[in-house]
C-alpha positions as CSV (number, residue, x, y, z in Angstrom):
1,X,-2.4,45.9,57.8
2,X,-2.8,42.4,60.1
3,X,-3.6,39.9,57.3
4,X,-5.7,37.3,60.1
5,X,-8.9,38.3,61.7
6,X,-10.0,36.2,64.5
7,X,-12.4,36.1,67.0
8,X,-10.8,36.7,70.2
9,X,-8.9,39.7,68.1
10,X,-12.3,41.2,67.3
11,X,-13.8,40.5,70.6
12,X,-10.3,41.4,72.7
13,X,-10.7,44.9,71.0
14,X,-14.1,45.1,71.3
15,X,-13.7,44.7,75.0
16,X,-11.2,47.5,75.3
17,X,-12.9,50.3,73.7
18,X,-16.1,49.6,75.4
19,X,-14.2,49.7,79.0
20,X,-12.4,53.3,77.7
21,X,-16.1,54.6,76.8
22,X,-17.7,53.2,79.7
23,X,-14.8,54.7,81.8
24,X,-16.0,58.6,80.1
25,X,-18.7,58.5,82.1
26,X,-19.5,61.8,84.2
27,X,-20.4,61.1,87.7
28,X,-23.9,61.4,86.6
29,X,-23.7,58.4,84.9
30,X,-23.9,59.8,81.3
31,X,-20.8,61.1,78.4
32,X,-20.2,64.8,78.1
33,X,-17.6,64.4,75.9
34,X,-14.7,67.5,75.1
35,X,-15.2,69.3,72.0
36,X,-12.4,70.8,70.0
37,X,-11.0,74.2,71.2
38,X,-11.1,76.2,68.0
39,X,-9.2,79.4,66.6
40,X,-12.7,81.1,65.3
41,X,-14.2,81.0,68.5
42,X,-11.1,82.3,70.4
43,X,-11.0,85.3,67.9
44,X,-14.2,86.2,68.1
45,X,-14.1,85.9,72.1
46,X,-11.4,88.5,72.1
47,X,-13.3,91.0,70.0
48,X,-16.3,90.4,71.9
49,X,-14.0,91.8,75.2
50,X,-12.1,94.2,73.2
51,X,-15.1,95.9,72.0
52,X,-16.5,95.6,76.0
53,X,-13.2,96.4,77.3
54,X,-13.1,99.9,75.2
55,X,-16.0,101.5,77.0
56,X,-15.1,100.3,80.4
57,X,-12.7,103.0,82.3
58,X,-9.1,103.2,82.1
59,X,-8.3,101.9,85.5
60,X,-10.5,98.5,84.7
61,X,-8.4,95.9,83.2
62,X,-10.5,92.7,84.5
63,X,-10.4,91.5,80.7
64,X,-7.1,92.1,80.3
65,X,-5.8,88.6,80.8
66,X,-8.5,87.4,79.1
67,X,-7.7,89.0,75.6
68,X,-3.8,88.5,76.0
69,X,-3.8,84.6,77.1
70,X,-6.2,84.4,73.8
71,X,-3.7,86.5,71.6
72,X,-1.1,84.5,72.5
73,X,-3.0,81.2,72.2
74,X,-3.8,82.2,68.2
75,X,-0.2,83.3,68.2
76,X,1.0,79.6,68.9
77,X,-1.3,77.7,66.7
78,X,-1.1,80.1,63.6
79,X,-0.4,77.3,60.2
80,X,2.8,78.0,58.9
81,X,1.1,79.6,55.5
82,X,0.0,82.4,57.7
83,X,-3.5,81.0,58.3
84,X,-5.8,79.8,60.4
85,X,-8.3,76.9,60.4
86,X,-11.3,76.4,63.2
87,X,-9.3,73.7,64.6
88,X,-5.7,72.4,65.7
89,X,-6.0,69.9,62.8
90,X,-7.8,71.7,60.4
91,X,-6.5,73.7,57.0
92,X,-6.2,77.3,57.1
93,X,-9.6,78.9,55.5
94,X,-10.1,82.2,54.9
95,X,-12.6,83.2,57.6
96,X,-11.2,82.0,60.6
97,X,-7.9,84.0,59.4
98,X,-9.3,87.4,58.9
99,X,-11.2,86.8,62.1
100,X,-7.8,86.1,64.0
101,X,-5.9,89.0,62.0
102,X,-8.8,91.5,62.7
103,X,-8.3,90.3,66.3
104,X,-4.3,91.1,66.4
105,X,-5.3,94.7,65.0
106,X,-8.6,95.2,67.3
107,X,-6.2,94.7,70.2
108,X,-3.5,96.7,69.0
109,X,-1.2,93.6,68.8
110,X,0.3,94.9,65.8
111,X,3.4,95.4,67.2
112,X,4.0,92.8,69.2
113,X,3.2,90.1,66.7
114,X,4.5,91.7,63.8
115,X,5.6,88.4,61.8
116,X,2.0,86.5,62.3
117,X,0.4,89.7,61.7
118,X,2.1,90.1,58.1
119,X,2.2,86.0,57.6
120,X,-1.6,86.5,58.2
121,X,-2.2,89.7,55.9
122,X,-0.2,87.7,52.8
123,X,-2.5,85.2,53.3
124,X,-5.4,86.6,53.1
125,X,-4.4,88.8,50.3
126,X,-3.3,85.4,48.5
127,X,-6.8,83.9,48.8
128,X,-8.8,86.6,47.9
129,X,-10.2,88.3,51.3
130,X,-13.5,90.0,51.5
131,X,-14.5,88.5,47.7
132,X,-13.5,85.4,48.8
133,X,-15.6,85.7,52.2
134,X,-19.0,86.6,50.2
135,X,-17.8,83.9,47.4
136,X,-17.7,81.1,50.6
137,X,-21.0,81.4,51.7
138,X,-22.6,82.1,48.9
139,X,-26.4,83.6,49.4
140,X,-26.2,82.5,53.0
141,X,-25.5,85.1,55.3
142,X,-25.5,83.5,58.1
143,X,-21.3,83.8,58.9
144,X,-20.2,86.2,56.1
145,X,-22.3,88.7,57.5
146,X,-20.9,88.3,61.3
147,X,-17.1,87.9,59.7
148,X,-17.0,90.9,58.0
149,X,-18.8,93.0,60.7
150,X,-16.0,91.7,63.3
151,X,-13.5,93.0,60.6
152,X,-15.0,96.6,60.4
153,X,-15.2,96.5,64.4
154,X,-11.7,96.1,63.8
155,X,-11.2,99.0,61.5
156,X,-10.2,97.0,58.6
157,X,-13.4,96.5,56.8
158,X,-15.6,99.5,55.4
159,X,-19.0,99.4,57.3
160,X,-20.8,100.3,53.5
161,X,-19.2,97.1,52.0
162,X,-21.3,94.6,54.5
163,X,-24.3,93.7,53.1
164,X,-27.6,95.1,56.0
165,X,-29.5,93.0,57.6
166,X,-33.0,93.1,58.0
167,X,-33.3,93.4,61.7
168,X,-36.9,94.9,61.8
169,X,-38.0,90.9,60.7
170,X,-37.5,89.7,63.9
171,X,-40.3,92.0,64.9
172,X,-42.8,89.7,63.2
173,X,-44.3,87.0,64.6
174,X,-42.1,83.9,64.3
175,X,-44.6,82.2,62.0
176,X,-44.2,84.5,59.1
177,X,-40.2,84.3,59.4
178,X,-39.9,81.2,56.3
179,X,-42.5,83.4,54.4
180,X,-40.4,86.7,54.8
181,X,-37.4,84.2,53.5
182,X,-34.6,85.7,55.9
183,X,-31.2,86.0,54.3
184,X,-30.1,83.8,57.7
185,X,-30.7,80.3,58.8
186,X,-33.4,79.8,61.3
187,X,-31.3,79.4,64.1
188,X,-29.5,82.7,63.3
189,X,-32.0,85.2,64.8
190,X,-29.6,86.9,67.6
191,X,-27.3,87.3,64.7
192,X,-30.0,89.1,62.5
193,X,-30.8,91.1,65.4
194,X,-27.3,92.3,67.0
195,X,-25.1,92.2,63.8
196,X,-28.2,94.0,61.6
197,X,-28.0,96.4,64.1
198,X,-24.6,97.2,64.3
199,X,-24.6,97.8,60.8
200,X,-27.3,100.1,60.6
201,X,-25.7,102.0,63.5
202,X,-22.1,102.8,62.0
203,X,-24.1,103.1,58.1
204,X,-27.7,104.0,57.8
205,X,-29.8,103.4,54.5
206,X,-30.1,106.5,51.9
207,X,-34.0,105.6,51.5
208,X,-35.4,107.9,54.6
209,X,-38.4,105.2,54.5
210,X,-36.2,102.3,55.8
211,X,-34.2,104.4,57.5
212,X,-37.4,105.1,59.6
213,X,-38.3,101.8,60.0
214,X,-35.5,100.3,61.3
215,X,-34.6,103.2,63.6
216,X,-38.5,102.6,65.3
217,X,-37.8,98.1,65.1
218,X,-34.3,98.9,67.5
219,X,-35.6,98.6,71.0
220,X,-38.2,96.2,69.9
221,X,-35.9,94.1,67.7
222,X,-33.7,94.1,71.3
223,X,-36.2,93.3,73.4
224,X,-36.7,90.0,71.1
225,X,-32.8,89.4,71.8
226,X,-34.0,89.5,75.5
227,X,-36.6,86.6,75.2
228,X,-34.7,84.3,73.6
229,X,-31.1,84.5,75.3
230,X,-30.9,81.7,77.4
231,X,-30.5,82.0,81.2
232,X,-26.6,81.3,80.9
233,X,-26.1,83.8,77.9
234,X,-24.9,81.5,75.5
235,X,-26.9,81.7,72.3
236,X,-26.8,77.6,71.0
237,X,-23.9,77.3,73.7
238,X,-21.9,78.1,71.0
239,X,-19.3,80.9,71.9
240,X,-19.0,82.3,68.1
241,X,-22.9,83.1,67.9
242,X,-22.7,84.7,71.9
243,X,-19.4,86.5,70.8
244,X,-21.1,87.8,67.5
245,X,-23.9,89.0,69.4
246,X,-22.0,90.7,72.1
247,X,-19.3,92.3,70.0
248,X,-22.0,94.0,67.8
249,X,-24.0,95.4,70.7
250,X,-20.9,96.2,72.6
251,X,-19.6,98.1,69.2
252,X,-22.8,100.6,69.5
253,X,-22.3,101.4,72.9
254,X,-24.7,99.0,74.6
255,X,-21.6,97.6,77.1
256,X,-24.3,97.8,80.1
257,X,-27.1,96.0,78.1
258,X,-28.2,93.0,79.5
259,X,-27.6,90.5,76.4
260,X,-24.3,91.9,76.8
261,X,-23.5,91.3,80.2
262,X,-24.8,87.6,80.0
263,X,-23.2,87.2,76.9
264,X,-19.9,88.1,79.0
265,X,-20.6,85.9,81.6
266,X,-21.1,83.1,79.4
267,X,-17.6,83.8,77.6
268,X,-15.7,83.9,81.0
269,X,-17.1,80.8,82.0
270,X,-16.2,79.1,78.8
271,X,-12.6,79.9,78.4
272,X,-10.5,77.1,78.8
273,X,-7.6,77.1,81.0
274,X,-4.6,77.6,78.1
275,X,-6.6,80.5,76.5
276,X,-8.6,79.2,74.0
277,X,-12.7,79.0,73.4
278,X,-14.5,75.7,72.0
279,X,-16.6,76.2,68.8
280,X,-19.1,74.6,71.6
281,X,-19.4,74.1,75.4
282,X,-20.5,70.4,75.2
283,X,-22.7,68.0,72.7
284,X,-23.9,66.4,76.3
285,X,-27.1,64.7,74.9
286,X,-25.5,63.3,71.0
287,X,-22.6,61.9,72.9
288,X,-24.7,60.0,75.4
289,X,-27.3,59.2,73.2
290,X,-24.7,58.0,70.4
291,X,-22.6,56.1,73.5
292,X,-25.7,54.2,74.4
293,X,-26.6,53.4,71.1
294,X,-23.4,51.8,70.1
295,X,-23.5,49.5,73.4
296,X,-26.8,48.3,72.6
297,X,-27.1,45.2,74.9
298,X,-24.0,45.7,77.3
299,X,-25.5,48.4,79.7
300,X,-26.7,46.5,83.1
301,X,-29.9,48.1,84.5
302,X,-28.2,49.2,86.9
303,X,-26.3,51.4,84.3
304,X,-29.6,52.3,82.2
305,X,-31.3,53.8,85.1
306,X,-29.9,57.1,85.8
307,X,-29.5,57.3,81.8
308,X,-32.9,57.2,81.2
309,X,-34.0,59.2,83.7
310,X,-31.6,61.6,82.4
311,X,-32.2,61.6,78.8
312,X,-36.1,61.9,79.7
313,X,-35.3,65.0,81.8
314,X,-33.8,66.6,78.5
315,X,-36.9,66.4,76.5
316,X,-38.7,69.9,75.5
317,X,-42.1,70.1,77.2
318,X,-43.0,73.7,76.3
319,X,-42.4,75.8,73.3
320,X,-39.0,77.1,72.5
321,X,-38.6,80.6,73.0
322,X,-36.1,80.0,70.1
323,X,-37.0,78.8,67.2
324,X,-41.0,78.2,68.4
325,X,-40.2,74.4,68.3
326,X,-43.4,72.8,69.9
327,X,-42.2,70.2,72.9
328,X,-41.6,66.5,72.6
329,X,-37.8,67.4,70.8
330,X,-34.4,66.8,72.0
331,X,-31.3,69.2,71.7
332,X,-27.7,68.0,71.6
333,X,-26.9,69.6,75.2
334,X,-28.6,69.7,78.5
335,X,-27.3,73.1,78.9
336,X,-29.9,76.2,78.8
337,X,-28.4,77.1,74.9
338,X,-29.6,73.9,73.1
339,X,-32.6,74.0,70.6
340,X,-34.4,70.6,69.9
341,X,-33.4,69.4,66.4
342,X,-33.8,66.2,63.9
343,X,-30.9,64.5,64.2
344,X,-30.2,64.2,68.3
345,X,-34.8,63.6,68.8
346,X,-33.9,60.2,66.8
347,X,-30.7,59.8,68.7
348,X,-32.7,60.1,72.1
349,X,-35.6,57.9,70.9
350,X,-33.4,54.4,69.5
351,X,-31.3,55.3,72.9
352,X,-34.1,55.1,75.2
353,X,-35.2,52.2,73.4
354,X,-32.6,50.7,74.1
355,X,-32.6,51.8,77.5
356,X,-35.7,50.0,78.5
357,X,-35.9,47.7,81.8
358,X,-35.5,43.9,80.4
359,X,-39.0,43.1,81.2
360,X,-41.1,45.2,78.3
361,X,-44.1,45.2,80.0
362,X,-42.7,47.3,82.5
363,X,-42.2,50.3,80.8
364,X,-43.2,52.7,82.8
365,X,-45.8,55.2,81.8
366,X,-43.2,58.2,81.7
367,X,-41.0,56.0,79.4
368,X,-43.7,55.5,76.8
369,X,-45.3,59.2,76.6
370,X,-41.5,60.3,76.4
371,X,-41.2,58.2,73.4
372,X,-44.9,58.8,71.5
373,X,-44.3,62.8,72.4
374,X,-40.7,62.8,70.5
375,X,-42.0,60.3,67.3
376,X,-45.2,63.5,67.3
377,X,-42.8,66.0,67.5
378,X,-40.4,64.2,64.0
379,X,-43.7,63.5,62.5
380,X,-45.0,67.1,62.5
381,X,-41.2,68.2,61.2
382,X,-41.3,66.3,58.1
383,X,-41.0,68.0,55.2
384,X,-43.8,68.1,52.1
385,X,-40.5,66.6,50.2
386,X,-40.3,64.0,52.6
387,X,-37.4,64.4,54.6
388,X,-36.3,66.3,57.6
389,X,-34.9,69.3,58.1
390,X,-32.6,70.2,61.0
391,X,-35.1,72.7,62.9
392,X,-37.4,74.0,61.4
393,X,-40.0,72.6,59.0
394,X,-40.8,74.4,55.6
395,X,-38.2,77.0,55.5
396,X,-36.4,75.6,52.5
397,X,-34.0,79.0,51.6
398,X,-31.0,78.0,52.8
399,X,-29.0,74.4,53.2
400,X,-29.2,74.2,56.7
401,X,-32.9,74.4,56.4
402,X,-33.8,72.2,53.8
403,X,-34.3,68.5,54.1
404,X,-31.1,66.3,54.4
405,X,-30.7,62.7,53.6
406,X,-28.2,62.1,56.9
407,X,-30.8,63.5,59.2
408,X,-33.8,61.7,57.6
409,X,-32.0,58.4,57.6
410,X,-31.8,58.7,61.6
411,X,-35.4,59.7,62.1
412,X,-36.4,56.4,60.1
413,X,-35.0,54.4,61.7
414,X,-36.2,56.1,64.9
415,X,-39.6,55.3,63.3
416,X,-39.3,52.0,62.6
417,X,-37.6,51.0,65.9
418,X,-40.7,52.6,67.6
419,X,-42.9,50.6,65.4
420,X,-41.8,47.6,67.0
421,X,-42.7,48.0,69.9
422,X,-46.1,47.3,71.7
423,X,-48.6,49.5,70.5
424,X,-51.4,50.8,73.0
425,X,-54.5,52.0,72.3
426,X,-53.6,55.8,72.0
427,X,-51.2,55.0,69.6
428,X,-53.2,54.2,67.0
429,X,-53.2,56.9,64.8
430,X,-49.7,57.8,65.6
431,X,-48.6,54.6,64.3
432,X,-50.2,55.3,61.4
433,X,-48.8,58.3,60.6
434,X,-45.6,56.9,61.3
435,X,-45.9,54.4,58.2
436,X,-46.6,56.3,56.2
437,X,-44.3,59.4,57.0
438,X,-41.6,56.3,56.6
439,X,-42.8,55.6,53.3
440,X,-42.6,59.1,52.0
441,X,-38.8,59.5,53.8
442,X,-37.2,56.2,51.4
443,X,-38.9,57.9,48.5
444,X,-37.2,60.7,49.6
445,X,-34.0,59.2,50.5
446,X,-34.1,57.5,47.1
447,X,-34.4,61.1,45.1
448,X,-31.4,62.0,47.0
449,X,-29.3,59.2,45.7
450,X,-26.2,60.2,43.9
451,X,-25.3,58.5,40.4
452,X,-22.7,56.4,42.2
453,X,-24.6,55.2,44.6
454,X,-23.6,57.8,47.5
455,X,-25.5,60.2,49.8
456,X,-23.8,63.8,50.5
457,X,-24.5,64.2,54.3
458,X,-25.5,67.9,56.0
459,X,-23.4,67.9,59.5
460,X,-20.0,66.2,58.5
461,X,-17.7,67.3,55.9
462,X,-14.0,66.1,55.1
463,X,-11.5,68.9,54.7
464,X,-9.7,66.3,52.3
465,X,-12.2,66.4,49.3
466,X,-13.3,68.8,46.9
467,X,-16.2,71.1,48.4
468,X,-15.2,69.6,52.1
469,X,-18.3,66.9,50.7
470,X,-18.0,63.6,53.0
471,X,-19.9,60.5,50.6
472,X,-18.5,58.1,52.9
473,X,-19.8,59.8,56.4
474,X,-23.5,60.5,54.7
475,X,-23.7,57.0,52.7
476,X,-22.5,55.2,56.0
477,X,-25.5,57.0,57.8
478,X,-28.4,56.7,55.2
479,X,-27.0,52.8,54.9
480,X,-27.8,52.1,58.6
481,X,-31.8,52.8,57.8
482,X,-31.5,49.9,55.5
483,X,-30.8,47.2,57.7
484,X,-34.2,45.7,58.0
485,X,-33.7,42.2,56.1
486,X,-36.7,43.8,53.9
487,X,-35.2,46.9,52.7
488,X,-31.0,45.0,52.4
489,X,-32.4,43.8,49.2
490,X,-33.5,47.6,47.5
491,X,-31.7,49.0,44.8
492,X,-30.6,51.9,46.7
493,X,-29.0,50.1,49.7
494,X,-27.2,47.4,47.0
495,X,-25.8,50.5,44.9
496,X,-24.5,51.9,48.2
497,X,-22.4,48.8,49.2
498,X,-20.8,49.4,46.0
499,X,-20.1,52.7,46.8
500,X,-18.8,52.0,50.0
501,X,-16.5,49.2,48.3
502,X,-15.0,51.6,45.4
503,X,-13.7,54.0,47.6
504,X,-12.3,51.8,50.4
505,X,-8.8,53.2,50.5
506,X,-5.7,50.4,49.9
507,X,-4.4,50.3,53.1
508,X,-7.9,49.1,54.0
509,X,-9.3,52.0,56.0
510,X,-11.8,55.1,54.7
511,X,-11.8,58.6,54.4
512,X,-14.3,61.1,53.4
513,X,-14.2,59.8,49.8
514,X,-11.7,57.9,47.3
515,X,-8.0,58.7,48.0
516,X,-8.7,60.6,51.2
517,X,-6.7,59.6,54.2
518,X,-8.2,56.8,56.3
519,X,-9.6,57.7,59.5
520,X,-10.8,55.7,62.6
521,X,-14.2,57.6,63.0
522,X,-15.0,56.7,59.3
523,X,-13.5,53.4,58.8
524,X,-15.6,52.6,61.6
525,X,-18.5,53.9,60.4
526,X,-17.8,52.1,57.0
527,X,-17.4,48.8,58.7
528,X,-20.4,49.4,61.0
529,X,-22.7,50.1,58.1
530,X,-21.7,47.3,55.8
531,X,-22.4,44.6,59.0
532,X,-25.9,46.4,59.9
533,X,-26.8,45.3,55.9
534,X,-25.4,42.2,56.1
535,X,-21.9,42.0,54.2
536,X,-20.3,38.8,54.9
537,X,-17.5,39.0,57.3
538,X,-15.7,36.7,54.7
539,X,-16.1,39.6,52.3
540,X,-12.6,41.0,51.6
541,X,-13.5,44.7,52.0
542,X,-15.1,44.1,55.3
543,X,-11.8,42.1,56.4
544,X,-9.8,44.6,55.1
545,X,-11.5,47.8,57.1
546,X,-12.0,45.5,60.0
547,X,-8.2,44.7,59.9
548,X,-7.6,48.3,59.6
549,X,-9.5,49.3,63.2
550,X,-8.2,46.3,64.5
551,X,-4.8,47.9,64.1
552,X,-5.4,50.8,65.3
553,X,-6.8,49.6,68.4
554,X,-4.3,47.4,69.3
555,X,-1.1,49.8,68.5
556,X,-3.8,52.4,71.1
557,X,-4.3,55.2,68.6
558,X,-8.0,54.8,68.3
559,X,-8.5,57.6,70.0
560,X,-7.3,60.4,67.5
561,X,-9.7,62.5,66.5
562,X,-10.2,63.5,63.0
563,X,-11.5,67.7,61.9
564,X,-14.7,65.6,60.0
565,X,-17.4,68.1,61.3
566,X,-19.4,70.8,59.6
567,X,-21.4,72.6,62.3
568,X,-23.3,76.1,60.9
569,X,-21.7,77.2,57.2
570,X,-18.4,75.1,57.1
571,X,-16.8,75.8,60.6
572,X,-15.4,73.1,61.6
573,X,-15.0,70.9,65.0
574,X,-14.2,67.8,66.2
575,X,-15.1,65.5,68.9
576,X,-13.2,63.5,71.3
577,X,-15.4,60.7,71.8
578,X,-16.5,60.2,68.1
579,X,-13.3,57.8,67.5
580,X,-14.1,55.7,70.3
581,X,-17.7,55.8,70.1
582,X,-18.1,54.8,66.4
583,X,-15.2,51.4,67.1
584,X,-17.2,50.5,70.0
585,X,-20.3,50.3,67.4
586,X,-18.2,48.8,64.6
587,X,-16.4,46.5,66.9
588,X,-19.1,45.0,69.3
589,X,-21.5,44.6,65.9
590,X,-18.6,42.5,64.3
591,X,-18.2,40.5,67.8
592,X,-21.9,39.7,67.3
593,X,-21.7,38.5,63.8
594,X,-19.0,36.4,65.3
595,X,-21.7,34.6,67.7
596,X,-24.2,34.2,65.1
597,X,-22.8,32.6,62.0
598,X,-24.6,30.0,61.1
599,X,-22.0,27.9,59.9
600,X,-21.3,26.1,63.1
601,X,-18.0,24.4,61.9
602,X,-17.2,27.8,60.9
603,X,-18.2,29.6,64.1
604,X,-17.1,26.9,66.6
605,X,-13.3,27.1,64.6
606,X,-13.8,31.4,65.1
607,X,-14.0,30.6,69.1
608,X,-10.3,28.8,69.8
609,X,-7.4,31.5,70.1
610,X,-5.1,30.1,67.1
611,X,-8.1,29.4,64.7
612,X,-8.3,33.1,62.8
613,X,-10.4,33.4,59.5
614,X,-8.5,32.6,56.6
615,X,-6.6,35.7,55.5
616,X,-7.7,37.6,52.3
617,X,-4.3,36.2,51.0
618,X,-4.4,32.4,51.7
619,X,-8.2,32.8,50.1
């Protein structure tokens, strides 16, 4: 690590991450980003053909090259202990492998692909297999369900060892669905539906009662599956959910069903040129909303206009067929699959704030109701614990639908931001629901404090550490809603600096937690959060992770991504602009302490190009 920090170093590097994210743009104006291509959802495409490609006649072999350019793709990127893991970078897990080695036997590649098919069947055996599936997930069935029905598609699951779904629950109304306490996570539904289905198709229940039942809820139970497939066919634009879906229905016999065919369609447009599916078609909306966020005060008008107007366009303004979210939320794509959620609503509201024309007092009308409908729409989510959950409010069952500190950082300080703004006369009572919703989130936030000072994020994990927790990714997050002056001096945000300092990693970087391998994305976000509570620059651990990025912009490899994402039940993704994003954050905040020490001596002496800081050494 450089032992001298100075400021044309920090503002040099600054400079040339910003130009890299700026150059990202889309013609548009905005990010789209490139999610990671992913061995789950390229397994589960295939099946989803295979199972379509078995009822089509002999003489049609449109899928053909489809299914063989994704074989061979797995084939290539197969670890060398005979697994798989969701990403190029990732460890081999135990789901994504029998999902690949169901889809070599599905496809009768047997034969062709004898060594990974044996390398794959050793490891599966080694780790424990269908126990080890059910043992993953735990009471969620959400993915174990869906994994081991695409292994009995493949013939090498029994149909009477998957646990049945209750797909007649969909035929309720949608407001009963956290009282009926489905065994999926509310965004799950076309799973419930489709896979439940499958299920009850190749294994009925013994008690003629059910039986009855569910055989009457299968056209209405499809008919749901109808309403709420997006125009595109891609259910969450996520091809594992769409493939899922499709396989299942394709696996009764339903190939001419029109879920199926749109759930095709979607697949075919997805696949990328060497094979291979993304766990996601883009995260359109978090990427710009993130970008924008992080280069708070460099965007020209010029810039901020077709950005806003954008971002505006991508608010909900009628109930979601989906999840029966009311409007005023964001999603994390502008594509038809998205449903509006906690975490990218706060993300669109600081990023439109920050997006405003220069002169306040033209905010235009559009502008403000955009903002007032999105802090309604967080307001109304919170939880009677008081945080946020992801989607939907008061389910509570399952993780993914219970409260999470990460999440309910971001919507405070969404909040607060929103607070400072001019209030109008409508506003009134919204603003006063606002305080005190913020009041109940930090009592919240400060239940959810750990011993040691640390808060366990919901989207991010860290293949690294025990339980794939990330301390560093959710402390780093829940940190940033302490940045006020007023709240720098709580308990909470003083034992998390602490945190944050212990596990600072000795070449000077962070990863997930103590001793895990230092990454860019989170020794940015370290550094990032520290300077938003107001750690010295002086400070030796802020040198020392500032010195570390520096590096690692300078030598250009600030752009390698890092498998830190947790998106559904521990699949994993990464993102190619999460690197540069987060340094351009880090970076341009350290550039700005820079500029506003108050020691002039000391600042003046920061501006000449041979006058560094004093090293942590000469100190």
């Amino acid at each position: 690590m450089s032992e001298t920090i100075s400021y044309q170093r920090v503002q040099a590097a600054s400079q040339r991450v910003r130009d890299y994210l700026l150059s990202a743009r889309n013609a548009a104006g905005h990010w789209e980003g490139e999610l990671s291509t992913s061995a789950l959802s390229t397994a589960t495409a295939i099946m989803a053909l295979e199972m379509i490609r078995r009822q089509r006649p002999a003489d049609d072999d449109s899928l053909n090259v489809y299914i063989e350019q994704g074989i061979r793709w797995l084939s290539r990127h197969q670890n060398p202990d005979g697994g798989w893991g969701d990403t190029v970078k990732s460890f081999s897990n135990i789901s994504t492998t029998m999902l690949c080695h169901a889809a070599f036997h599905a496809t009768k590649n047997t034969e062709h692909y004898v060594s990974h098919v044996v390398n794959a069947r050793q490891y599966i055996d080694r780790v424990g297999g269908v126990k080890a599936v059910v043992e993953r997930y735990g009471k969620d069935k959400t993915f174990s369900v869906p994994i081991l029905t695409h292994c009995a598609l493949a013939g090498l699951v029994k149909w009477k060892t998957i646990p049945a779904l209750p797909f007649e629950l969909s035929c309720l109304p949608h407001r009963f669905y956290k009282t009926v306490k489905l065994p999926v996570v509310s965004y799950a539904l076309p799973a419930l539906i489709a896979i439940g289905q499958v299920r009850h198709h190749f294994c009925k229940p013994r008690n003629p009662i059910l039986r009855l039942i569910r055989k009457l809820s299968v056209k209405r139970s499809l008919k749901k599956l109808i309403e709420i497939q997006p125009e595109n066919g891609g259910f969450l634009e996520a091809a594992p959910l769409t493939s899922f879906v499709t396989m299942s229905l394709a696996g009764m016999g339903l190939v001419d069903h029109p879920v199926v065919q749109k759930g095709l369609a979607f697949l075919l447009d997805s696949v990328r040129p060497d094979g291979s599916w993304p766990i996601d078609t883009n995260l359109a909306t978090w990427t710009t909303t993130l970008s924008v966020n992080a280069l708070e005060g460099t965007l020209s008008e010029f810039e901020k206009t077709p950005i806003r107007e954008w971002l505006i366009q991508q608010q909900y303004t009628e109930l979601h067929p989906y999840t029966a979210a009311e409007p005023g939320g964001w999603a994390w794509t502008d594509l038809p699959g998205g449903v509006p959620d906690a975490d990218d609503t706060p993300g669109a509201i600081l990023a439109l704030l920050n997006l405003q024309t220069d002169d306040a007092e033209e905010a235009s009308p559009e502008l403000r109701t955009s903002l007032r409908n999105g802090v309604n729409w967080l307001l109304d989510l919170q939880n009677s614990n008081g945080g946020w959950p992801t989607f939907c409010r008061g389910w509570g069952t399952l993780p993914f639908d219970q409260s999470a500190a990460d999440i309910s950082a971001h919507v405070l300080r969404a909040l607060d931001a929103w607070l400072k703004t001019d209030a109008t006369a409508e506003e009134s009572t919204l603003r006063t629901r606002s305080t005190q919703a913020i009041e109940r989130g930090y009592k919240y936030l400060a239940a959810q404090q750990r011993p040691d000072g640390s808060w366990l994020p919901l989207w991010f994990g860290n293949q690294h550490v025990d339980d794939d927790e990330n301390p560093v990714y959710g402390t780093a997050r829940v940190l940033a809603a302490y940045a006020d002056e007023e709240r720098r001096a709580m308990p909470q945000a003083e034992q998390a600096i602490q945190f944050m300092q212990s596990v600072q990693n000795s070449d000077g970087g962070w990863g997930g937690a103590e001793g895990a391998p230092s990454s860019v994305e989170e020794t940015a976000l370290a550094v990032d959060a520290l300077l938003s509570v107001g750690l010295s620059l002086e400070n030796p651990c802020l040198q020392q992770g500032l010195g570390w990025l520096l590096d690692r912009v300078e030598a250009g490899t600030y752009t390698e991504t890092t498998p830190i994402g947790f998106y559904f039940a521990k699949l994993w993704y990464f993102e190619q602009l999460y690197p540069v994003i987060f340094s351009v954050s880090a970076l341009q905040r350290a550039e700005t302490v820079f500029k506003k020490c108050p020691d002039e001596k000391f600042r003046l002496s920061l501006e000449g190009a041979d006058s560094p800081i004093m090293s942590v050494k000469e100190k």
